[in-house]
N, CA, C and O atoms as CSV, one atom per row, in Angstrom:
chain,resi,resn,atom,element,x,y,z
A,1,UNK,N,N,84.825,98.029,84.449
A,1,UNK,CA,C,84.722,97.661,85.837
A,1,UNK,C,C,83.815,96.452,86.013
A,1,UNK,O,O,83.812,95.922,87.124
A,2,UNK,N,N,83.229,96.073,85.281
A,2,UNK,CA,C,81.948,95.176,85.540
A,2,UNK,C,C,82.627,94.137,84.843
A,2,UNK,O,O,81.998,93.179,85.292
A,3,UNK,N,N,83.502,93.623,84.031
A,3,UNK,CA,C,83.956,92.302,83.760
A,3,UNK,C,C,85.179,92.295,85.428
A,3,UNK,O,O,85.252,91.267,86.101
A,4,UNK,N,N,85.820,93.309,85.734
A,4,UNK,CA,C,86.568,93.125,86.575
A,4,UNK,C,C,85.905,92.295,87.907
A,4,UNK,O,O,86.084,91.120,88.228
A,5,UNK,N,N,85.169,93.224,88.487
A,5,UNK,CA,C,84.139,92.909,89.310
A,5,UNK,C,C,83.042,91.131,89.290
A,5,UNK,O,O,82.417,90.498,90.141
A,6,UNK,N,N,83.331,90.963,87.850
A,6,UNK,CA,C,82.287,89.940,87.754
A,6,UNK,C,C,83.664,88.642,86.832
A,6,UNK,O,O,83.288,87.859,85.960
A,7,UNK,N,N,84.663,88.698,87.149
A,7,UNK,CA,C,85.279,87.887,86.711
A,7,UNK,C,C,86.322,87.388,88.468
A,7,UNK,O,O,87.472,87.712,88.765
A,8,UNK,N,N,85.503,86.697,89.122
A,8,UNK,CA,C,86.326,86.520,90.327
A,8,UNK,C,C,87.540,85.599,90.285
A,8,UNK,O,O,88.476,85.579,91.083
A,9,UNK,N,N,87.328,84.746,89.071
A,9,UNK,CA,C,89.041,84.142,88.591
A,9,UNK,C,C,90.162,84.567,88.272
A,9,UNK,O,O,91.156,83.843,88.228
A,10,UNK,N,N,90.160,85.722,88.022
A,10,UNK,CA,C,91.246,86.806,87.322
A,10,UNK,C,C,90.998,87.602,87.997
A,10,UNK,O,O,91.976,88.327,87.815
A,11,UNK,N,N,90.095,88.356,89.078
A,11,UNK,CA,C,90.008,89.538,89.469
A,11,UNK,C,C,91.105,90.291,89.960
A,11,UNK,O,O,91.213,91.488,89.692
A,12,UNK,N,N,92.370,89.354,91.033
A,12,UNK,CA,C,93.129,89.808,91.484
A,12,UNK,C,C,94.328,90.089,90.164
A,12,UNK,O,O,94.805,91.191,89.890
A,13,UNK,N,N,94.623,88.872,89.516
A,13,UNK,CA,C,95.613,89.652,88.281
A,13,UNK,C,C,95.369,90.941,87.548
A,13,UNK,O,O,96.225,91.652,87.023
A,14,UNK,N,N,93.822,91.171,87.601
A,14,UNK,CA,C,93.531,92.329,86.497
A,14,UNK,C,C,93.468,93.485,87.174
A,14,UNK,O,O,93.476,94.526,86.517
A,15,UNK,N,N,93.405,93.533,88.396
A,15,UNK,CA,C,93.751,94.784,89.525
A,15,UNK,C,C,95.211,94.865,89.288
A,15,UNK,O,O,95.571,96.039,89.367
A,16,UNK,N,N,96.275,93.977,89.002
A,16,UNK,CA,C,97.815,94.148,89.171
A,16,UNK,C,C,97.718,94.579,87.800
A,16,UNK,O,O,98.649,95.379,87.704
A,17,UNK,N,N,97.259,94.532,86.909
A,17,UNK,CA,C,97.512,94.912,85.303
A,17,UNK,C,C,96.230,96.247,85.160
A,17,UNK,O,O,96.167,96.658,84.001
A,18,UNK,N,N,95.726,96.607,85.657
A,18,UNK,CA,C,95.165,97.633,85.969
A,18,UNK,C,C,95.985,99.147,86.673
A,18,UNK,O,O,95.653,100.332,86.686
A,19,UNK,N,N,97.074,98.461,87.162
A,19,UNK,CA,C,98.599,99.741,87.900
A,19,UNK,C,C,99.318,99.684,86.806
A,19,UNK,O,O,100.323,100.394,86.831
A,20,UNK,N,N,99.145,99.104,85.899
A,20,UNK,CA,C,100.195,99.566,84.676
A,20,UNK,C,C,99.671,100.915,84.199
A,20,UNK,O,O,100.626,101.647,83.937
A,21,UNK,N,N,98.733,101.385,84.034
A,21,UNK,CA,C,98.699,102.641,83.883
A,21,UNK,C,C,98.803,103.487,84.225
A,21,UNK,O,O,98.820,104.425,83.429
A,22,UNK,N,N,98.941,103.728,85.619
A,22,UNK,CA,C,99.879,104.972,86.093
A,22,UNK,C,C,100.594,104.640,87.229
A,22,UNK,O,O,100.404,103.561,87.790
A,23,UNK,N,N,101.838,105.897,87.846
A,23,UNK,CA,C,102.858,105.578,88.275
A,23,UNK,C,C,102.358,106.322,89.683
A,23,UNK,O,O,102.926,107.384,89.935
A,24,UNK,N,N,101.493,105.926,90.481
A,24,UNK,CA,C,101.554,106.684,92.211
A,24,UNK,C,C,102.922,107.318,92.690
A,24,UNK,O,O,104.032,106.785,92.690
A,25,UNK,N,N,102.484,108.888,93.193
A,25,UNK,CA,C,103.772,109.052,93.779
A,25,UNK,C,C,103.784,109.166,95.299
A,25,UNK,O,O,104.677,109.443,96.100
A,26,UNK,N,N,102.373,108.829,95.442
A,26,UNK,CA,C,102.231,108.512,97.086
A,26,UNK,C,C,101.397,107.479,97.183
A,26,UNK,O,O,100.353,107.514,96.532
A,27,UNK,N,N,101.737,106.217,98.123
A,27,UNK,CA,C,100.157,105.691,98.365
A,27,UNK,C,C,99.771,105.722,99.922
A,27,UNK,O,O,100.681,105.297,100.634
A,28,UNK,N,N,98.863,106.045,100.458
A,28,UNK,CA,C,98.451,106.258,101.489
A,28,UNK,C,C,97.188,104.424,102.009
A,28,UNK,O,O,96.139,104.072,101.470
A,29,UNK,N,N,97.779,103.904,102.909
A,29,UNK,CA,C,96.759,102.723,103.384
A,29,UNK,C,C,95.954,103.172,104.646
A,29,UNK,O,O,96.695,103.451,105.589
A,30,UNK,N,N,94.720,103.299,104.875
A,30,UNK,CA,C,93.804,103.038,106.028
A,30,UNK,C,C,93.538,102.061,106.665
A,30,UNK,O,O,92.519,101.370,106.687
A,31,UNK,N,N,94.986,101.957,107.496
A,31,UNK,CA,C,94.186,100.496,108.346
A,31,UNK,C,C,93.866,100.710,109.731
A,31,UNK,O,O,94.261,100.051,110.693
A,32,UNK,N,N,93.119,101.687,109.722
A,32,UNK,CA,C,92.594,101.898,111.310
A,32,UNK,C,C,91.310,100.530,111.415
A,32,UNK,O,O,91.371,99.670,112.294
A,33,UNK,N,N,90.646,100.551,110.771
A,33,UNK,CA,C,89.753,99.026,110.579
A,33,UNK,C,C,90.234,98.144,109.310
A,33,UNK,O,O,90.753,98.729,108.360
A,34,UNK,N,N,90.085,96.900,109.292
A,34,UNK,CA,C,90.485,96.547,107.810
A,34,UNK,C,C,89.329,95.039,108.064
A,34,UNK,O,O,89.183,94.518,109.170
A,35,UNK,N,N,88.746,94.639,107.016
A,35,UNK,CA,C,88.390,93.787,106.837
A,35,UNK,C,C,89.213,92.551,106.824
A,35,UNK,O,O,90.180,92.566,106.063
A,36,UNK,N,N,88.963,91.295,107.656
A,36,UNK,CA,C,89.869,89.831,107.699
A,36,UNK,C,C,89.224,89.010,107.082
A,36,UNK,O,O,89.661,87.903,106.766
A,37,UNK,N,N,88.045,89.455,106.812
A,37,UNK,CA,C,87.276,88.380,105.763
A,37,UNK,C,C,86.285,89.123,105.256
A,37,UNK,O,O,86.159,90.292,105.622
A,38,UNK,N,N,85.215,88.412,104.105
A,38,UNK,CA,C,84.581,89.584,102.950
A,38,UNK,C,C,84.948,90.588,102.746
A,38,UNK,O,O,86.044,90.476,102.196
A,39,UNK,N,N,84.651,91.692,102.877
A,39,UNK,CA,C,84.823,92.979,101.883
A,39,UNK,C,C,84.413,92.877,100.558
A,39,UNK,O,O,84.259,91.874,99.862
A,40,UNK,N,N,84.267,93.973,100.326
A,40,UNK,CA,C,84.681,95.208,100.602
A,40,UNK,C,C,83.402,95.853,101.476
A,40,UNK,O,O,83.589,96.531,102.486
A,41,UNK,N,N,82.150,95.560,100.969
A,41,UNK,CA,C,80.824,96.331,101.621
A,41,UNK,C,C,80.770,95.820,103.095
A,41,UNK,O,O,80.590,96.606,104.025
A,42,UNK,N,N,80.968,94.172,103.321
A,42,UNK,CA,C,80.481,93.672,104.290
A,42,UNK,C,C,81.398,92.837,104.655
A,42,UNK,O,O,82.207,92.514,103.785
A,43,UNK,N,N,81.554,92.204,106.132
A,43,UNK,CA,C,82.419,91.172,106.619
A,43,UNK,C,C,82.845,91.407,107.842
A,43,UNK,O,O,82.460,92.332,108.558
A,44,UNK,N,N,83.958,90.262,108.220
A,44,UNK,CA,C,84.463,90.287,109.155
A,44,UNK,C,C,85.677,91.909,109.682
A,44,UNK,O,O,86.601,92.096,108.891
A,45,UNK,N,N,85.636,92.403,110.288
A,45,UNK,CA,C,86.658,93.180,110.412
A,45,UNK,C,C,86.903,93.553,111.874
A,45,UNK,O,O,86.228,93.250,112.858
A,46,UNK,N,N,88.033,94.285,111.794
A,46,UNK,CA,C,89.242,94.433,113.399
A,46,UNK,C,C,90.033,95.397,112.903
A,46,UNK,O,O,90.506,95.734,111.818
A,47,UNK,N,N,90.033,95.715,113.948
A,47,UNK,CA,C,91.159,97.218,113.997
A,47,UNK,C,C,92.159,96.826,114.439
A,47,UNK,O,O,92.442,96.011,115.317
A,48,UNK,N,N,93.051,97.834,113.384
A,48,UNK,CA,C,94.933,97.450,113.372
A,48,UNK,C,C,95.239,98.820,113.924
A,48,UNK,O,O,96.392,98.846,114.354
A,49,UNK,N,N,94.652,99.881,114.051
A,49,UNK,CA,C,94.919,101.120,114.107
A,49,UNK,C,C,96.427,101.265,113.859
A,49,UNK,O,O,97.321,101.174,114.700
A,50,UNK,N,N,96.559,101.552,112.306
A,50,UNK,CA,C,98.021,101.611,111.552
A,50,UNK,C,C,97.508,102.502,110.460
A,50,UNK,O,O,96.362,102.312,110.055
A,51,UNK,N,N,98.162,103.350,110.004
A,51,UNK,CA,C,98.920,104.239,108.883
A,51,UNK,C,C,99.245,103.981,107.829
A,51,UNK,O,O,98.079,103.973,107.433
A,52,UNK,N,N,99.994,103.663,106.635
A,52,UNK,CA,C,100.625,103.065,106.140
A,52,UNK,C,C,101.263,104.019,104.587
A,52,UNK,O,O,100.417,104.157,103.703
A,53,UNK,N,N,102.271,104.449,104.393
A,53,UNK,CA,C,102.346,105.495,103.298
A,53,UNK,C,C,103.474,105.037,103.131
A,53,UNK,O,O,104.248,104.608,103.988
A,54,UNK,N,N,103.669,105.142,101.532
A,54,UNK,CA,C,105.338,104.968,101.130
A,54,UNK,C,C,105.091,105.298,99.249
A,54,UNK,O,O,103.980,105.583,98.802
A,55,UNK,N,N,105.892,105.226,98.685
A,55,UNK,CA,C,106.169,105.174,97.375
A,55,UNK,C,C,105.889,103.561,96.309
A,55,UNK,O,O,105.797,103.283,95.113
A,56,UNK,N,N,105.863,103.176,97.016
A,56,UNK,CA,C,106.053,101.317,96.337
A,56,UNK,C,C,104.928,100.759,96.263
A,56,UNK,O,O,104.445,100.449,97.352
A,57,UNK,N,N,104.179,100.458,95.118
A,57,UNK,CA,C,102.615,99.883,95.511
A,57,UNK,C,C,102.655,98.670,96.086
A,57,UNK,O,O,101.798,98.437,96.938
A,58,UNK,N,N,103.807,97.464,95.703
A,58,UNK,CA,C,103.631,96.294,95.760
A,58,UNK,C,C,104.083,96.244,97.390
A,58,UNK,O,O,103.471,95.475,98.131
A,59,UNK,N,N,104.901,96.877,97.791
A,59,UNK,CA,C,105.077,97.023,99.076
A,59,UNK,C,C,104.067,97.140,100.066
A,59,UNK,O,O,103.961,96.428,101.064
A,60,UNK,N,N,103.177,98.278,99.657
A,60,UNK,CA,C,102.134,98.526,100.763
A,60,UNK,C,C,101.091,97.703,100.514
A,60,UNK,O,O,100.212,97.663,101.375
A,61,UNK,N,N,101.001,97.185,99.758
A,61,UNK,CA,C,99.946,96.141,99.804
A,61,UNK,C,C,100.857,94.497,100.430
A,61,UNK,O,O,100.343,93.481,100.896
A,62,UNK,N,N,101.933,94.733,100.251
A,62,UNK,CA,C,102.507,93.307,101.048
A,62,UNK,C,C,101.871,93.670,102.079
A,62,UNK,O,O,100.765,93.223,102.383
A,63,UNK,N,N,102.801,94.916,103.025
A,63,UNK,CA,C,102.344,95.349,104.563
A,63,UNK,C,C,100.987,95.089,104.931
A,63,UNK,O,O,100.530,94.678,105.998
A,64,UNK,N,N,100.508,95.354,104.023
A,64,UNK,CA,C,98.898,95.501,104.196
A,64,UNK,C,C,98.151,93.665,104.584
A,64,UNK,O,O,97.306,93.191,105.343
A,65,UNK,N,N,99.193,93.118,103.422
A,65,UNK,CA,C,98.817,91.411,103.939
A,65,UNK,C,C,99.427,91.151,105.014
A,65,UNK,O,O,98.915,90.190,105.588
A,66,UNK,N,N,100.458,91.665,105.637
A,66,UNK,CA,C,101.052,91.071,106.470
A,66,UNK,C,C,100.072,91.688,107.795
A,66,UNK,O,O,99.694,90.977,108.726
A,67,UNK,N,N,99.842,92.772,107.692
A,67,UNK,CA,C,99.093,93.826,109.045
A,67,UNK,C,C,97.607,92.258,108.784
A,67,UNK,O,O,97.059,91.841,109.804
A,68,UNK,N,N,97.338,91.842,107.833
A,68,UNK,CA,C,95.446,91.161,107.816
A,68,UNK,C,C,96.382,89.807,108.405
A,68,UNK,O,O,95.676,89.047,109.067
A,69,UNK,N,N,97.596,89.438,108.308
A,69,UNK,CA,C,98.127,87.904,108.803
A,69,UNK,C,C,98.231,88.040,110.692
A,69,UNK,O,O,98.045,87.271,111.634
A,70,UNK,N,N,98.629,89.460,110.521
A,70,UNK,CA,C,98.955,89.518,112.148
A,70,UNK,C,C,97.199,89.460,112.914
A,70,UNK,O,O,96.788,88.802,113.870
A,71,UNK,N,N,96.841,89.959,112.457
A,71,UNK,CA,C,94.872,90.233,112.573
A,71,UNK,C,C,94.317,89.020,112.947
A,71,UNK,O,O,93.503,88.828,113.851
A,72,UNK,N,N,94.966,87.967,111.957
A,72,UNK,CA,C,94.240,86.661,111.911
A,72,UNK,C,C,93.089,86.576,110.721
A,72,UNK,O,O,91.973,86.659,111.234
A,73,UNK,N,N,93.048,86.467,109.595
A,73,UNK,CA,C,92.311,86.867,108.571
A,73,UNK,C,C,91.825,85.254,108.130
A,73,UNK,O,O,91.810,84.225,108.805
A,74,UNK,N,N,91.446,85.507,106.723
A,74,UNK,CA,C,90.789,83.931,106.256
A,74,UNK,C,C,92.219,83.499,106.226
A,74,UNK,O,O,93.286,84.036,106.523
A,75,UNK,N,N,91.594,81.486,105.423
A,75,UNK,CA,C,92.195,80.763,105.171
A,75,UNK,C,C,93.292,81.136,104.298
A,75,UNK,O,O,94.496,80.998,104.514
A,76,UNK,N,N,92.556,81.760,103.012
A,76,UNK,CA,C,93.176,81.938,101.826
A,76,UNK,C,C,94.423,83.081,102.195
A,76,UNK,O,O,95.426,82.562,101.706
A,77,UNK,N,N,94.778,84.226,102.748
A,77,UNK,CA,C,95.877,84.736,103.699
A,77,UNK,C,C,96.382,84.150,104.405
A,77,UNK,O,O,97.593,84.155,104.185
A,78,UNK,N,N,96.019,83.406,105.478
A,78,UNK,CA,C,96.902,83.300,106.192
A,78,UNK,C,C,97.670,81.940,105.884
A,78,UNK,O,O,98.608,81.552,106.580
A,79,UNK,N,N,97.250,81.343,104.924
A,79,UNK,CA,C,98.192,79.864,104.439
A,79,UNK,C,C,98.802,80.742,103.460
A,79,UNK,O,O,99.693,81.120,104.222
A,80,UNK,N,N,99.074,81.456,102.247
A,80,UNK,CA,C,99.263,81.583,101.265
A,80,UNK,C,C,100.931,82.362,101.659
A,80,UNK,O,O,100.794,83.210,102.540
A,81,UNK,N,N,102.040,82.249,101.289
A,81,UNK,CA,C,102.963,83.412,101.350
A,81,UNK,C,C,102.593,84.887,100.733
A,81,UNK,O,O,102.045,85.116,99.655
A,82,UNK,N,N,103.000,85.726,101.623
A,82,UNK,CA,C,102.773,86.904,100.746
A,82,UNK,C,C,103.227,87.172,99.721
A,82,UNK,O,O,102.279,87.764,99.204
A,83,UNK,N,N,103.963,87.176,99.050
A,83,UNK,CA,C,104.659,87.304,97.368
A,83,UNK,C,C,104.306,86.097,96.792
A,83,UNK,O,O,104.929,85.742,95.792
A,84,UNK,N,N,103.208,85.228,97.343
A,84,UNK,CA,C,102.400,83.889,96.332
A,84,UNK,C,C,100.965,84.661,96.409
A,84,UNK,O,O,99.981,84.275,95.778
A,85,UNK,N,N,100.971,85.461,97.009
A,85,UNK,CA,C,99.292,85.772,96.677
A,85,UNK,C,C,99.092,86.395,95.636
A,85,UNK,O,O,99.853,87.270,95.225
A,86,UNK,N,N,98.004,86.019,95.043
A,86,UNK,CA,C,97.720,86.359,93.448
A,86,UNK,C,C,98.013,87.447,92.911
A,86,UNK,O,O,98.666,87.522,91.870
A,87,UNK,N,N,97.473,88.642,93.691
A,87,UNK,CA,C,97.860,90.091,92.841
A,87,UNK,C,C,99.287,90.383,93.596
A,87,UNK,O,O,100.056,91.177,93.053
A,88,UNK,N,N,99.512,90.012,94.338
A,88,UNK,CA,C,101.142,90.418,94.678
A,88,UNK,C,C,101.867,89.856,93.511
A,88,UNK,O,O,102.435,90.558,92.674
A,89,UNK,N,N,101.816,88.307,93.488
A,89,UNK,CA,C,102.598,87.862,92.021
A,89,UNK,C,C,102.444,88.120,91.059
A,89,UNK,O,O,103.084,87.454,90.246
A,90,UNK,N,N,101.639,89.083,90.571
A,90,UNK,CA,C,101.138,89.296,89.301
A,90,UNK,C,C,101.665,90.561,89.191
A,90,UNK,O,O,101.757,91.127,88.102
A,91,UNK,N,N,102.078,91.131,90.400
A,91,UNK,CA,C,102.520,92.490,90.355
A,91,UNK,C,C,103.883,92.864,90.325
A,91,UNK,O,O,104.470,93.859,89.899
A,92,UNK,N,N,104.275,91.721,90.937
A,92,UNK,CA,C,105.816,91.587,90.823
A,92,UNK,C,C,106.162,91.157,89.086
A,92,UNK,O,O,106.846,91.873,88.354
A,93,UNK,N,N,105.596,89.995,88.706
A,93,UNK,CA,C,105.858,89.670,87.187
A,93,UNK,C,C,105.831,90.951,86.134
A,93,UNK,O,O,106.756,90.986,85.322
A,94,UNK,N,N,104.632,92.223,86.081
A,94,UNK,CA,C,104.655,93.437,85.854
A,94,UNK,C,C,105.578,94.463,86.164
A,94,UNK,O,O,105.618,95.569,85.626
A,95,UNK,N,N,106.446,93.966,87.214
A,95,UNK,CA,C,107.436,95.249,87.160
A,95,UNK,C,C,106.775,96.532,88.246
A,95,UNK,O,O,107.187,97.683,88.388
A,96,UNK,N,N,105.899,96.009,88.752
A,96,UNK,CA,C,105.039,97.106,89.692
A,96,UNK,C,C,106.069,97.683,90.462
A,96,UNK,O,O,106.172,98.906,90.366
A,97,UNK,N,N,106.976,97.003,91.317
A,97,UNK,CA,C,107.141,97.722,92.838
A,97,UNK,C,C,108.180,96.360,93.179
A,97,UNK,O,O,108.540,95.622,92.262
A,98,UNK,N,N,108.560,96.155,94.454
A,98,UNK,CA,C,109.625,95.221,94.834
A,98,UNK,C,C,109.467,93.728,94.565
A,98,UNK,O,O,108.431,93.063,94.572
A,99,UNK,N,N,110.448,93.432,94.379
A,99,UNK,CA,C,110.422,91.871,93.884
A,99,UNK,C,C,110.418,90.931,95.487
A,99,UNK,O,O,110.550,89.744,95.187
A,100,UNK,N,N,110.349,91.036,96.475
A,100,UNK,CA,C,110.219,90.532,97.603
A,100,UNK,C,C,110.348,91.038,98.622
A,100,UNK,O,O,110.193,92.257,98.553
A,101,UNK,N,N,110.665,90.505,99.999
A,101,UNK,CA,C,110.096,91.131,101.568
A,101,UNK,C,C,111.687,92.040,101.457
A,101,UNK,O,O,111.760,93.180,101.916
A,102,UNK,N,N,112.769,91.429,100.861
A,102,UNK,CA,C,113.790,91.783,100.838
A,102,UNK,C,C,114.126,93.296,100.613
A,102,UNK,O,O,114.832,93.968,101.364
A,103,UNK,N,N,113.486,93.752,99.412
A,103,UNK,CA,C,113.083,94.871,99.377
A,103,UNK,C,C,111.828,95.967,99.788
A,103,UNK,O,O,111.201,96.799,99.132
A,104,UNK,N,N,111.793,95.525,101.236
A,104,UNK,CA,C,110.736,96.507,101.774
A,104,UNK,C,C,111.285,97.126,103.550
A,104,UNK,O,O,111.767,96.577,104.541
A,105,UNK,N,N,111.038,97.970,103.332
A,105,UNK,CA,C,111.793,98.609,104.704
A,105,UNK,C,C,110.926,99.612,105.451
A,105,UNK,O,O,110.838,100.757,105.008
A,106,UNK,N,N,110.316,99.274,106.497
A,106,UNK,CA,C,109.327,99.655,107.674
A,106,UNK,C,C,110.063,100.650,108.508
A,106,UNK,O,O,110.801,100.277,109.420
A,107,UNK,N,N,109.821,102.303,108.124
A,107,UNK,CA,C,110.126,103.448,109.283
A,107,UNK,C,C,108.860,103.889,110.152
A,107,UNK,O,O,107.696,104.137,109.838
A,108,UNK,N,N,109.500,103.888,111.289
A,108,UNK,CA,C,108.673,104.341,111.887
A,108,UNK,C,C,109.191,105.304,112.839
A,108,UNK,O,O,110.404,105.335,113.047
A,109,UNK,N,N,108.037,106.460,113.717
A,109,UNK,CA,C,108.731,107.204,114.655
A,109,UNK,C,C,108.627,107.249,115.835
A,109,UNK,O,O,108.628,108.329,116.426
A,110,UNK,N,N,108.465,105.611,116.710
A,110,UNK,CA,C,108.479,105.453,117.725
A,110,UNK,C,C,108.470,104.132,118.113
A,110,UNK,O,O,108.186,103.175,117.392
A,111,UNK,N,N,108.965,104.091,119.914
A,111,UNK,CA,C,109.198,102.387,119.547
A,111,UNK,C,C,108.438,101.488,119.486
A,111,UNK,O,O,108.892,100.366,119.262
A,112,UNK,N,N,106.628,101.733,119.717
A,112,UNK,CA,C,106.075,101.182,119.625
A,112,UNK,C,C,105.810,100.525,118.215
A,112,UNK,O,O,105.496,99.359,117.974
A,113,UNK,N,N,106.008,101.522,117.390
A,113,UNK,CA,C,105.876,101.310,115.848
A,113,UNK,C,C,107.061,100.239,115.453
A,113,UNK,O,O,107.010,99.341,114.613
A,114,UNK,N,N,108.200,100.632,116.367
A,114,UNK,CA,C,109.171,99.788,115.470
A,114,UNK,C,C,109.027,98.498,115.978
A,114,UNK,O,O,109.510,97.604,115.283
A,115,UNK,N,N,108.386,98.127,117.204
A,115,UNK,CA,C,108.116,96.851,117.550
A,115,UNK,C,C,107.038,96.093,116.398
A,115,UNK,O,O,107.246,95.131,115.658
A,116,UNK,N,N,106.025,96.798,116.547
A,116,UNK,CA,C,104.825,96.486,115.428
A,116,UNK,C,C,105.031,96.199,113.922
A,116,UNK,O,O,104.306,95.578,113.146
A,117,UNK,N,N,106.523,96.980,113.665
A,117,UNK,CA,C,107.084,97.097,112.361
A,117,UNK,C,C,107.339,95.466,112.063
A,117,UNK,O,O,106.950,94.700,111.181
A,118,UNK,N,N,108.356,95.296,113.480
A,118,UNK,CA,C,109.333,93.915,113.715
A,118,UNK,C,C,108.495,92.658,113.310
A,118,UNK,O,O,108.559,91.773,112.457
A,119,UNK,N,N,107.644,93.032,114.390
A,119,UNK,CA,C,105.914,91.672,114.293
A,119,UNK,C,C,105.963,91.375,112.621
A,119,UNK,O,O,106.458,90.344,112.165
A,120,UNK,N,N,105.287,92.595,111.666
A,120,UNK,CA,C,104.925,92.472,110.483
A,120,UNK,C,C,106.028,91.702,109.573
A,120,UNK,O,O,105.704,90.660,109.003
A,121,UNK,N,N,107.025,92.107,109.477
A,121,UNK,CA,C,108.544,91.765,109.082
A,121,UNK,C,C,108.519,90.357,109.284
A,121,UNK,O,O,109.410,89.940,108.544
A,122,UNK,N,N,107.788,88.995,110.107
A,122,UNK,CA,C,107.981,87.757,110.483
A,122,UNK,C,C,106.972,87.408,110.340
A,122,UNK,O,O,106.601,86.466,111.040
A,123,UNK,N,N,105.928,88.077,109.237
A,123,UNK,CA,C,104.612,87.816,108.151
A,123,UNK,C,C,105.090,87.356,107.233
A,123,UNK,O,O,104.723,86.234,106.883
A,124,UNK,N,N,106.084,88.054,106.507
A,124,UNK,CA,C,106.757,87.279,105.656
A,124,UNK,C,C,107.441,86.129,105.112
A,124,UNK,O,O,107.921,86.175,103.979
């Protein structure tokens, strides 16, 4: 953990090569607050008050960029495409989870959600 942590050039690839070792059969996201800038201890943050659960890692962490794009987050998000950001591409090259927005599909059980869904969907 401490080369991970202390290697901020690679940090995000070695988190995507770090899911090669096991296979989630749920992932659950907390974005009732989420940080838009620093983190993890400290920073900017705003509430999305959102949910986020599915089977696909690379997926919920797209959503997850797309929920910090709708937020208004740093530079480095909100210029970057989501499937160009570092551990997304690194995760896709691994075989993690979906190869693009193409393969990701937002249920929800109400229409507020499916509006909010729609928003995220044009993050991409």
């Amino acid at each position: 953990m401490h080369e991970l942590h202390t290697s901020f050039l690679s940090m995000r690839k070695m988190i995507a090569e770090i899911n090669q070792a096991y296979i989630p059969s749920l992932i659950i996201m907390d974005g009732i607050e989420a940080f838009v800038d620093g983190g993890p201890m400290s920073g900017t943050k705003k509430r999305a008050d959102v949910i986020v659960a599915g089977t696909d890692r690379v997926a919920i962490d797209a959503i997850g960029l797309a929920i910090l794009k709708e937020l208004g987050s740093n530079k480095a998000i909100m210029k970057t495409r989501i499937f160009e950001q570092e551990q997304i591409h690194r995760a896709v090259e691994l075989g993690l989870g979906v190869a693009g927005p193409e393969g990701i599909e937002i249920l929800t059980d109400d229409e507020d959600g499916k509006k909010y869904a729609e928003e995220l969907i044009k993050k991409f």
